[in-house]
C-alpha positions in Angstrom: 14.8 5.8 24.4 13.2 8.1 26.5 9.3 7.8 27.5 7.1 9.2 30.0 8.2 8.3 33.4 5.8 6.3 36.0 5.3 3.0 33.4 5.2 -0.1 35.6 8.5 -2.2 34.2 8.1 -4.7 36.5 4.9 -6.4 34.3 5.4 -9.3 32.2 7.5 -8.9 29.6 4.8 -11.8 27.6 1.5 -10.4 27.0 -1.5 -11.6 25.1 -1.8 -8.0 23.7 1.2 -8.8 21.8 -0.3 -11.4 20.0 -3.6 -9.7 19.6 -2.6 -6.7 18.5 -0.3 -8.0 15.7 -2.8 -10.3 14.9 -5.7 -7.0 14.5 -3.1 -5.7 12.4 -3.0 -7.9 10.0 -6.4 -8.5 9.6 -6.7 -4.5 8.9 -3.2 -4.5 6.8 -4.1 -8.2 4.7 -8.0 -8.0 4.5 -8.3 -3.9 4.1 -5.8 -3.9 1.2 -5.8 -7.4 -0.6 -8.2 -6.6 -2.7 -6.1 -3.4 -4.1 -3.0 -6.1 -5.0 -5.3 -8.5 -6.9 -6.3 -5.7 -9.0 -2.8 -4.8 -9.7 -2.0 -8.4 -10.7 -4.7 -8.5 -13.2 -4.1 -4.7 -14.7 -0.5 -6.5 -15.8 -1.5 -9.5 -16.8 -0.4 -12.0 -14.2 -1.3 -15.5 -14.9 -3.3 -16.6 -11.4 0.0 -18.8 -11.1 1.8 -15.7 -10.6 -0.8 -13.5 -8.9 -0.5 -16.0 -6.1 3.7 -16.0 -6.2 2.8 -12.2 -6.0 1.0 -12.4 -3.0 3.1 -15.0 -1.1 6.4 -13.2 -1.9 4.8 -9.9 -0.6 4.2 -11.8 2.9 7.4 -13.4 3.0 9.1 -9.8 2.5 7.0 -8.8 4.5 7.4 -11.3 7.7 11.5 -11.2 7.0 11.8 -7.3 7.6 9.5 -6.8 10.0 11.0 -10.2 12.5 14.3 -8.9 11.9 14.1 -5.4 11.9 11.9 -5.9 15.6 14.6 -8.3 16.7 17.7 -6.6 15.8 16.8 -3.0 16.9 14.0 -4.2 19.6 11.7 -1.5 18.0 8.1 -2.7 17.1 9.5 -1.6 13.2 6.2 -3.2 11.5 6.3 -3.1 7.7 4.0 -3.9 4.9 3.3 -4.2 1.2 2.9 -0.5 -0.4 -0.9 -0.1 -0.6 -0.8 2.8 -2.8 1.8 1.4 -5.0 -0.4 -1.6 -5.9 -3.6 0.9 -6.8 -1.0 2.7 -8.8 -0.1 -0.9 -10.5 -3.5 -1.0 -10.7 -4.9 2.2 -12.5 -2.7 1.3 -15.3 -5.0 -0.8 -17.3 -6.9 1.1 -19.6 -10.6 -0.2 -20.3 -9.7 -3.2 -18.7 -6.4 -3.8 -21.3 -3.0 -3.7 -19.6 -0.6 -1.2 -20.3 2.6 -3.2 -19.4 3.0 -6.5 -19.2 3.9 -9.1 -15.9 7.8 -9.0 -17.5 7.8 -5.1 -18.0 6.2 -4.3 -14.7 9.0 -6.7 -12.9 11.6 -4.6 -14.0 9.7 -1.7 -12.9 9.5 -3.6 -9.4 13.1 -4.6 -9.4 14.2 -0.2 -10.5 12.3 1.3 -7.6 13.4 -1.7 -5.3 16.7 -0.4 -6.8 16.0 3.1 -6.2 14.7 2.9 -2.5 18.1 0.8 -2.0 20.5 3.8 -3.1 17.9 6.3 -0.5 19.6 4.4 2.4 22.8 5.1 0.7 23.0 7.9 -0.9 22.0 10.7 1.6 21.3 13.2 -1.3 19.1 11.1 -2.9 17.1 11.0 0.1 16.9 14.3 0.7 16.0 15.1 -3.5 12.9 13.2 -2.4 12.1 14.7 0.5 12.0 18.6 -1.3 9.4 17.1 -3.4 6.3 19.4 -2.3 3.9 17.4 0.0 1.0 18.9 -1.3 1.9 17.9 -5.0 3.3 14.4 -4.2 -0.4 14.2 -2.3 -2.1 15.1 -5.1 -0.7 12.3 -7.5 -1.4 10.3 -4.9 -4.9 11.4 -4.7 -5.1 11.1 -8.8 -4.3 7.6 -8.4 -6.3 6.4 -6.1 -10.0 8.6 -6.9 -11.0 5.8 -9.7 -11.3 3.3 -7.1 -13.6 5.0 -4.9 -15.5 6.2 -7.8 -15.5 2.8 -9.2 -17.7 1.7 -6.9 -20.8 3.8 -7.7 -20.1 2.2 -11.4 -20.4 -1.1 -9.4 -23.6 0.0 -7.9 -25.0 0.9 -11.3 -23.8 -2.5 -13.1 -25.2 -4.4 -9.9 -27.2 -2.3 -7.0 -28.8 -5.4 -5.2 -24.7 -6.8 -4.6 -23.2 -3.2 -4.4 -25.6 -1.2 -2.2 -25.9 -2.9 0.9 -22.5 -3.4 1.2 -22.0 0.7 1.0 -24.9 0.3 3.7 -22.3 -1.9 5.8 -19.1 0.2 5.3 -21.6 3.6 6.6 -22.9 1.8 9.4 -19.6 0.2 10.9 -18.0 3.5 10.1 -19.9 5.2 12.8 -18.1 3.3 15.5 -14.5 2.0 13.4 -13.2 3.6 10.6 -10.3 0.9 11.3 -12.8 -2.2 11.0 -15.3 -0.9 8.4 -13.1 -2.1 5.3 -12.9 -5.6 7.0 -17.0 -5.9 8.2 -17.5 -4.8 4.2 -15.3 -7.9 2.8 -16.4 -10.6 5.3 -20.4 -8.9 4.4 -19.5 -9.5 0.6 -18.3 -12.8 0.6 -21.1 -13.4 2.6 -23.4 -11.8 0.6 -22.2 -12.9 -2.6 -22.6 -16.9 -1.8 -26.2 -16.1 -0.4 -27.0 -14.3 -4.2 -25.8 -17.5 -5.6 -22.7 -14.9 -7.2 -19.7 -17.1 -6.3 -18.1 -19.4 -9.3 -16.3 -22.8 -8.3 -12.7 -22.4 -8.9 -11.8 -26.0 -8.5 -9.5 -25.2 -5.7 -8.8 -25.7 -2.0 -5.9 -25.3 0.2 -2.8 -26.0 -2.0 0.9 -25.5 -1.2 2.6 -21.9 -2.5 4.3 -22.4 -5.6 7.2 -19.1 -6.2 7.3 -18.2 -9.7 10.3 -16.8 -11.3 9.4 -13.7 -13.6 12.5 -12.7 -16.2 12.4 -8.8 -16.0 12.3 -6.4 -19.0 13.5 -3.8 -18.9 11.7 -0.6 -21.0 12.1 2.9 -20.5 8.6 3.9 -20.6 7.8 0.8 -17.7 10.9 2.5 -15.4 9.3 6.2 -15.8 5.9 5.4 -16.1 5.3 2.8 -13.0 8.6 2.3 -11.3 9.7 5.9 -10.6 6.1 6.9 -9.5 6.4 3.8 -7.6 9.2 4.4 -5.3 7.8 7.9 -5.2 4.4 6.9 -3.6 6.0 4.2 -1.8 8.3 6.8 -0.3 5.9 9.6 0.5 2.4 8.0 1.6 4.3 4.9 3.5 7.9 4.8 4.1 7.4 8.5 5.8 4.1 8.2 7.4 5.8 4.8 8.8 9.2 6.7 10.2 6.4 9.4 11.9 4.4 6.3 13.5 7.4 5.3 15.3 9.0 8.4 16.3 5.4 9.9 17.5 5.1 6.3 19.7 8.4 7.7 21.2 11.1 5.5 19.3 14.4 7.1 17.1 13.9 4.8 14.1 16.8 3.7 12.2 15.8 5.4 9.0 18.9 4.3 6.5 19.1 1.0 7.4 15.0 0.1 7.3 14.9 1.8 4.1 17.8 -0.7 2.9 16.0 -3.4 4.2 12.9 -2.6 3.0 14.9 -2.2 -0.1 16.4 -5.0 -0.2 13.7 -7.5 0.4 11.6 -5.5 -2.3 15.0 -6.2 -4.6 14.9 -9.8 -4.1 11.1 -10.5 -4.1 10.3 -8.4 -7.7 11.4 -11.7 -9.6 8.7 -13.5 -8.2 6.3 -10.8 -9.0 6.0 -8.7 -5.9 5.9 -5.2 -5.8 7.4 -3.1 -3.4 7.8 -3.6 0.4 7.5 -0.4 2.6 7.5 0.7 6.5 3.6 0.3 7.5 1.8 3.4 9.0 -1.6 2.6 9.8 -1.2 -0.8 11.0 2.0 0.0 12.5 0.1 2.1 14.8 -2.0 -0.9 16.8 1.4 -2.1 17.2 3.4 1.0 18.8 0.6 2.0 21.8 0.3 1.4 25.1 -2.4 -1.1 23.8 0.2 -3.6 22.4 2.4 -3.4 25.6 2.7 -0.9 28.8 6.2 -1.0 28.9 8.2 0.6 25.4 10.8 -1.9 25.5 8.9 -4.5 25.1 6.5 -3.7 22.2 9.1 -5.2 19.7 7.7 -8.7 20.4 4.6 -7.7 19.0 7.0 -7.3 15.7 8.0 -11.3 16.0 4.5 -12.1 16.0 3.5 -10.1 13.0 5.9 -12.0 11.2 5.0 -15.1 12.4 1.3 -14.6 11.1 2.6 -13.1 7.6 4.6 -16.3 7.3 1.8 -18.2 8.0 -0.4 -16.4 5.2 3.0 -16.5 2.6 1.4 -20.6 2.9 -1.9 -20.0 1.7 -1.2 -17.7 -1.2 -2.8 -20.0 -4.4 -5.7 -20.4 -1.7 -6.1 -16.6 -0.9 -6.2 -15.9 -4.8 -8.8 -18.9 -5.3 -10.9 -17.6 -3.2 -11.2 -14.0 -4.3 -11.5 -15.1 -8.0 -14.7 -17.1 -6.9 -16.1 -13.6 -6.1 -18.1 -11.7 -8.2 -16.2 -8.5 -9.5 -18.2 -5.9 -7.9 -17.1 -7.4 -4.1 -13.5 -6.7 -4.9 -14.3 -3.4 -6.8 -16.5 -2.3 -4.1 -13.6 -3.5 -0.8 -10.8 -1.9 -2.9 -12.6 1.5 -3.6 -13.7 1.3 0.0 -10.8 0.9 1.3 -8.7 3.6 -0.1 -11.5 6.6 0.8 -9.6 7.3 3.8 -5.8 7.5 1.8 -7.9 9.8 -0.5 -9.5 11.8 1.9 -6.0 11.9 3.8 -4.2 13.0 0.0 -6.8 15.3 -1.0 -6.2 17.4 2.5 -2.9 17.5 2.0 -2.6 18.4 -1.3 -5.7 21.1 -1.6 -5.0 22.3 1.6 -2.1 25.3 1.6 -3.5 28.0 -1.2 0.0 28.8 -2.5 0.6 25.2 -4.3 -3.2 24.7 -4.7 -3.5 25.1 -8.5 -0.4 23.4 -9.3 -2.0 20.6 -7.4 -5.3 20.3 -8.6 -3.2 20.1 -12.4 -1.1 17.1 -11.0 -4.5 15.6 -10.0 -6.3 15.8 -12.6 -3.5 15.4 -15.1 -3.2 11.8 -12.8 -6.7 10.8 -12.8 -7.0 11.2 -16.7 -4.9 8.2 -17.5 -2.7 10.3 -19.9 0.1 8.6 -21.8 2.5 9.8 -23.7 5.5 8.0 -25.3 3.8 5.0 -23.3 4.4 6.6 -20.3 1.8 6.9 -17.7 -0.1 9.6 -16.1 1.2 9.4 -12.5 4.5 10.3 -14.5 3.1 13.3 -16.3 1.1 14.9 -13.5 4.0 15.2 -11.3 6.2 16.5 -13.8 3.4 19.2 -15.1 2.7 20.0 -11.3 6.1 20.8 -10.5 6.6 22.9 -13.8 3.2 24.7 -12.8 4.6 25.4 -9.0 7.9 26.8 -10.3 6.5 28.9 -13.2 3.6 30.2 -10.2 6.7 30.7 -7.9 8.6 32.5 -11.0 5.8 34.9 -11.5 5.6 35.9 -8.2 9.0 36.7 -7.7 9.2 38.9 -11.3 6.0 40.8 -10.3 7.4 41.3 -6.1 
């Protein structure tokens, strides 16, 4: 590797920046984004038995290929459960009734596990992906994830005396930390909530993980409806972003072989109902700076302790789920749509930004948004396909009329 000369090598290779800066980042990956995974349980139906296998498989993927990824190619490669892919999970329940069920949306886990898999091995595959338009991959994106955020002024209608001042919370801490807002706005709500009186007993404590075994199905409209889009998001708003984190901090990632890990551990945890596991861009960031470490080389350890602390929350899965179901359902509407304004306002740049795809992506977005099915496939589905077909026949026209 080659970094900017004049760094001190001679410090201590064992920092307490290690530790505090894998520990920040998974207070900003776990707390900022938990929320989003619970709401992609419930849109498929999980049973609370397996919402909590859900979450406590997605940290043990989680701690596996981010310990031995660091270890093996002494990189801080951090990785994480795909945030957008679990608001895509989520956004398939219509009115509140699932579209696929817990053994459909498995197999849709366990295809674009699949998928992501034959990206570190097939080369062309890779590189099919990757002529995707940016703008128009942004813009499903963006179609996806605008119900949250706009779910929470519906919150603030149902329920303005829990809703408001949390809005109040997120504006105010936003002014100094974009990165802590979503966190001061989930430890505000629980707050806030038991001093309303809005919490419900749950009857449960700390309690032991228990792994639940899901038998996949296997339907057509599930693999092109959710898993395709799946890998796609999971690819394009994560897996890249994550590659760019590392290479911008100075390192040559591995790119084939974390995709095949990532993969793999995605493969192997669908079964027990998680979805997939990707490279981590935003919290891979407080784990790649001069922050974490001074010295380069030695920033992978912060990798060892990221996966320790995901391990340690892998243990207190049923727990975790206990104690969000206690909350009302306007504190997790309001941290979920929160926290995915600044993925949106991130997708909707991207994709409305050059003027020559523009339409083509405003029709994926919409088309996205709208919750279209057809031949019980979902919308994310259909708004790609009619944006591509809308930037070819635009790219068409202006070659007949040049």
């Amino acid at each position: 590797m080659n970094f900017v000369p004049g760094i001190d090598r001679g410090k201590s290779a064992m920092r307490s920046s290690l530790i505090s800066s894998a520990l920040v980042a998974i207070l900003v990956g776990f707390g900022g984004s938990i929320a989003i995974v619970l709401a992609a349980a419930q849109a498929v139906g999980a049973s609370p038995a397996q919402t909590a296998s859900w979450v406590s498989a997605l940290c043990l993927a989680v701690a596996v290929s981010t310990a031995s990824m660091a270890f093996v190619y002494r990189m801080p490669m951090v990785t994480a459960w795909s945030t957008s892919g679990a608001a895509l999970i989520a956004a398939t329940s219509i009115g509140g009734v699932p579209t696929y069920n817990m053994e459909s949306a498995v197999g849709a886990f366990l295809f674009a596990g699949g998928l992501v898999l034959l990206s570190a091995t097939l080369k062309p595959l890779a590189a099919l992906i990757a002529r995707i338009p940016g703008p128009i991959a942004s813009a499903m994106l963006a179609g996806i994830l605008i119900g949250f955020s706009v779910a929470v002024f519906d919150a603030a209608t149902t329920d303005p005396l829990l809703v408001l001042p949390l809005l109040a919370v997120f504006l105010i801490v936003r002014m100094f930390s974009a990165t802590w807002a979503v966190i001061a706005v989930l430890a505000a709500g629980i707050g806030w909530a038991i001093l309303l009186g809005k919490t419900t007993s749950v009857g449960a404590g700390l309690a032991w993980p228990e792994l639940v075994l899901v038998l996949p199905r296997f339907e057509m409209s599930a693999l092109l409806g959710l898993g395709l889009p799946l890998f796609l998001v999971s690819m394009a708003s994560q897996n890249l972003p994550g590659f760019a984190v590392l290479r911008a901090a100075g390192y040559q990632p591995p790119t084939r072989p974390a995709l095949g890990v990532t993969g793999l551990v995605s493969v192997l945890t669908a079964p027990l109902g998680a979805h997939t596991t990707t490279m981590a861009a935003i919290t891979a960031s407080l784990c790649t700076g001069p922050d974490t470490h001074p010295d380069p080389d030695r920033r992978w350890i912060a990798g060892l302790f990221y996966g320790a602390f995901y391990l340690v929350l892998a243990g207190v899965g049923v727990s975790v789920v206990a104690g969000f179901a206690a909350l009302p359902p306007g504190v997790i509407i309001t941290v979920a749509g929160l926290a995915l304004i600044g993925p949106l306002t991130g997708s909707l740049s991207a994709a409305l930004g050059p003027e020559d795809t523009r339409f083509p992506a405003v029709l994926t977005l919409t088309a996205t948004a709208s919750g279209l099915s057809l031949f019980g496939i979902g919308s994310a589905f259909w708004g790609l396909v009619l944006g591509l077909i809308a930037l070819g026949a635009s790219r068409i026209a202006a070659r007949w009329w040049n």
